[in-house]
C-alpha positions in Angstrom: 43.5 10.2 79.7 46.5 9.4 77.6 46.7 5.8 76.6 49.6 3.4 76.9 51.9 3.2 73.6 50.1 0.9 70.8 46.9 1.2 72.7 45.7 4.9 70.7 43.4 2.8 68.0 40.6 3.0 71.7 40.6 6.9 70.8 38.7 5.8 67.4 36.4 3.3 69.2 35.0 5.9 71.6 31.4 6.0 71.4 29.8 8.9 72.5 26.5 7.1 73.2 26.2 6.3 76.7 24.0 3.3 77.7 20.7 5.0 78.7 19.6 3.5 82.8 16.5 2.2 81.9 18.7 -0.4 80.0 20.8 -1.3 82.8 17.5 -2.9 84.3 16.0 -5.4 85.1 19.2 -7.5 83.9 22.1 -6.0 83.9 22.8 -7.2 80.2 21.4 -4.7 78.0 20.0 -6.4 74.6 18.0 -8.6 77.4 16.5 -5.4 78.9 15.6 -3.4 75.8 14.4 -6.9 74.2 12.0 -7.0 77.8 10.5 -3.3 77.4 9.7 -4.3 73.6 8.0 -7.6 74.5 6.2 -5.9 77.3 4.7 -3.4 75.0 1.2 -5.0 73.8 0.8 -3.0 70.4 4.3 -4.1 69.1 2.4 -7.0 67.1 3.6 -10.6 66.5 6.1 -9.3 63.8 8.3 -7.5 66.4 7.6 -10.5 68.8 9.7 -12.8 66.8 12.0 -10.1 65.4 12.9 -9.6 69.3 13.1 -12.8 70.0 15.7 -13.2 66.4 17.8 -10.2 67.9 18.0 -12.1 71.0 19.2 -15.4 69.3 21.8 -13.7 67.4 22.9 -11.5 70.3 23.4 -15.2 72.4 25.3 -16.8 69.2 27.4 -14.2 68.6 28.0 -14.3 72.6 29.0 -17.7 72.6 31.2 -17.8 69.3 32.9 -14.8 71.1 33.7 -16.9 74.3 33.9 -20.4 72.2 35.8 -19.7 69.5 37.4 -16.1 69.2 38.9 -15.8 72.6 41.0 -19.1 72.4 41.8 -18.7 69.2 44.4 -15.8 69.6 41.8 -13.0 68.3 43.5 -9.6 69.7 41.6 -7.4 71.9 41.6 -4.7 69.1 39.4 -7.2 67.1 37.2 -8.0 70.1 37.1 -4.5 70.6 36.1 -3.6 67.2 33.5 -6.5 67.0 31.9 -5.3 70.3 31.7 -1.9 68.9 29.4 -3.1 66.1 27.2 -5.0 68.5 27.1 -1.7 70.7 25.8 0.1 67.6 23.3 -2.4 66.3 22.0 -2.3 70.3 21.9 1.3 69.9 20.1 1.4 66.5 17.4 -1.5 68.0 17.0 0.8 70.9 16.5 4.4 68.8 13.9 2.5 66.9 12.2 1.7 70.2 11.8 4.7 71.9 10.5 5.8 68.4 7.8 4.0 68.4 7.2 4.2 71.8 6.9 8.1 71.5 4.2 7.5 68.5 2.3 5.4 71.0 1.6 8.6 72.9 0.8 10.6 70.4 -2.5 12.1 71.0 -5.1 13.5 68.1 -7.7 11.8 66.2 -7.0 8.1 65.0 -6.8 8.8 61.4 -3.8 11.3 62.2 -2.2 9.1 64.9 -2.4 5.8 63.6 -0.2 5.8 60.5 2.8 7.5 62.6 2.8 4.7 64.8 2.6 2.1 61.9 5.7 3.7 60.4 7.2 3.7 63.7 6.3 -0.2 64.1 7.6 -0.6 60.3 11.0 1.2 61.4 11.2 -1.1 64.6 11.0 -3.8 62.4 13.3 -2.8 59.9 15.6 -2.3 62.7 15.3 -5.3 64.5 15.8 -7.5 61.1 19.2 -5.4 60.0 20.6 -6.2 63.3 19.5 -9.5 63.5 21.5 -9.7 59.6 24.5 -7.9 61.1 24.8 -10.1 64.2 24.9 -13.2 62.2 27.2 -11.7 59.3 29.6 -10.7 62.2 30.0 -14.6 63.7 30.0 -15.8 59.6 26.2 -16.0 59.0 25.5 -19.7 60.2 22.1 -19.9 62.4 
């Protein structure tokens, strides 16, 4: 599709990730639904609980300051554009974490074998969870 003049910067911002449908649901806005599966998992541990529920906090604030204070104050779309890209990829990198330690949780063998790949998964989903949480915040200017 070629794109109007002054408009070819979207080639660089294509994303070849496509939003996986068990994302799109049950709410139709993504870091809701992936922050649902994680809560409903019942091994994630209290850790993730609040991580997930710090990833949701920042995903609403940075929401807000978007609508509140980027949008009326003359930010261009590029710069929307390019900020919604990063919180695309730190969904993304939340979400990779995810299904990672979901596929340790099914992981069969003798507990001894089983049980340290899914505590490295939970300690990646937790690393995860807190880097995004740090880049959502940097993004909006770090305030709580």
């Amino acid at each position: 599709m070629e794109l109007p003049e002054g408009w070819e910067w979207l080639d660089d911002m294509i994303d070849d990730w496509e939003v996986p449908d068990e994302l799109r649901r049950p709410s139709p806005v993504i870091n809701v639904s992936l922050a649902i599966q994680i809560l409903s998992c019942d091994t994630t541990g209290l850790e993730i609980r609040a991580l997930v529920g710090e990833f949701i906090l920042q995903d609403a604030l940075f929401n807000s300051w978007i609508l509140e204070e980027r949008k009326g104050d003359g930010a261009g779309v590029r710069q929307l554009a390019q900020l919604s890209a990063k919180v695309r990829d730190q969904t993304r990198f939340v979400y990779e974490a995810w299904r990672g330690f979901a596929s340790a949780l099914e992981l069969e063998g003798r507990p001894e074998d089983v049980s340290p790949v899914i505590s490295n998964a939970r300690d990646r989903l937790a690393a995860a969870l807190r880097e995004s949480v740090d880049v959502l915040s940097a993004l909006r200017g770090g305030g709580q």
